[in-house]
C-alpha positions in Angstrom: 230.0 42.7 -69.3 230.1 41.3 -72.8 226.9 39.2 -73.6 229.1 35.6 -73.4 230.4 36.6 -70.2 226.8 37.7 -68.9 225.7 34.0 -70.0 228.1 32.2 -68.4 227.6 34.4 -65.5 224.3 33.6 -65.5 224.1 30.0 -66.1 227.0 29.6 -62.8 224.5 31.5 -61.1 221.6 29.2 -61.8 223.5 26.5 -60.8 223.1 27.5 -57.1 219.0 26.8 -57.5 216.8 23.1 -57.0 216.8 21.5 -60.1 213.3 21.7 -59.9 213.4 26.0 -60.5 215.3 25.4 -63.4 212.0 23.6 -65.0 210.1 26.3 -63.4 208.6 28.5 -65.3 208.6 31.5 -62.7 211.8 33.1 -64.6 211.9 36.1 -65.5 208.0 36.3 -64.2 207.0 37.9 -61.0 205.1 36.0 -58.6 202.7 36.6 -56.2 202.8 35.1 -52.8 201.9 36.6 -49.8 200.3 39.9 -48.4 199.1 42.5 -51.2 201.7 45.0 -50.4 204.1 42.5 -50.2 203.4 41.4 -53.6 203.3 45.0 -54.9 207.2 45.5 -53.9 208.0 42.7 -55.5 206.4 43.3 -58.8 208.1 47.2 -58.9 211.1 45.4 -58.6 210.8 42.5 -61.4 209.7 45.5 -63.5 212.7 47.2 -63.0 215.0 44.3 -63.3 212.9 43.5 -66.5 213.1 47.0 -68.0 217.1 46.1 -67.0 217.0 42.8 -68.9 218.2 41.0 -66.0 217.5 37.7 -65.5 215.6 36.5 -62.3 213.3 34.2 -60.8 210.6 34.5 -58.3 210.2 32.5 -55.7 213.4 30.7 -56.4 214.0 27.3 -54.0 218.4 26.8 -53.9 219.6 23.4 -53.3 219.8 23.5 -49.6 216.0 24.0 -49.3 216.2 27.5 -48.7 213.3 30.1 -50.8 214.2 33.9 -51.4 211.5 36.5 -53.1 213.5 37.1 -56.0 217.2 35.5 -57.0 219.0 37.7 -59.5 221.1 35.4 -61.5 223.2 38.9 -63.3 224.2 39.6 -60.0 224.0 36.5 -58.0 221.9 38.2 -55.2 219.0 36.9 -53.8 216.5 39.7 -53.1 214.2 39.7 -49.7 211.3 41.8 -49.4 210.7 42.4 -45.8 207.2 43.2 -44.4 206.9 42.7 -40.2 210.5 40.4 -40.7 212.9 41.4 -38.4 216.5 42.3 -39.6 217.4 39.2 -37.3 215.9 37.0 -40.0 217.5 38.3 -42.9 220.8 37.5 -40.7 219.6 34.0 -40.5 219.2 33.5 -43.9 222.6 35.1 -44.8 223.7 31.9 -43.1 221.7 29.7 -45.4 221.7 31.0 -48.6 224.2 30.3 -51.0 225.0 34.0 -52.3 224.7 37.1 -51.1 221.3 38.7 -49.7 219.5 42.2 -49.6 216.6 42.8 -47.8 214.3 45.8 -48.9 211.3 47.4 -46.6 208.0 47.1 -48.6 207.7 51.0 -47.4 211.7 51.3 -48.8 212.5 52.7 -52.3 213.9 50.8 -54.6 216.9 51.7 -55.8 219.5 50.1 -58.2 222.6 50.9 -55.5 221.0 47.9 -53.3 221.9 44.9 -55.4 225.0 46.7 -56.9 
């Protein structure tokens, strides 16, 4: 994808987010809520999409209310890093969110295929 394109892409992507993350400063920055371990998964995966030049935010709130771990605005996927969640509520928040939605296992590799 040409650099344009990828812009475009990008900025149609970050139009599915609360005005209020596009002020935010938390893109392209990992945050750190929750449980250590939690945090940990989620900061091995902002590396990589950061050593990918991929554009992200942490934390990110979509219109509807709705929060993910990490919204990847390349690929328009919103990134869940799951701890004691049940698969269950990554169903329920396919329902919600306004793109599509991968969950990852904080004991799971991470691997490129998954948002791909």
């Amino acid at each position: 994808m040409n650099q344009k394109v990828r812009e475009q892409f990008c900025q149609e992507s970050k139009n599915l987010l609360d005005n209020r993350m596009k002020q935010n400063a938390k893109r392209n920055k990992c945050g750190f809520p929750g449980r250590f371990k939690h945090a940990i998964k989620i900061f091995e995966i902002c590396y990589w999409l950061n050593a990918q030049g991929k554009s992200f935010y942490t934390e990110a709130i979509f219109k509807n209310g709705s929060r993910a771990d990490i919204f990847v605005l390349d690929d328009r996927v919103a990134i869940e890093v799951m701890d004691s969640e049940k698969e269950k509520s990554i169903d329920s928040k396919r329902e919600r969110y306004p793109c599509r939605i991968v969950g990852i296992r904080i004991d799971q590799e991470w691997k490129e295929e998954l948002i791909n």
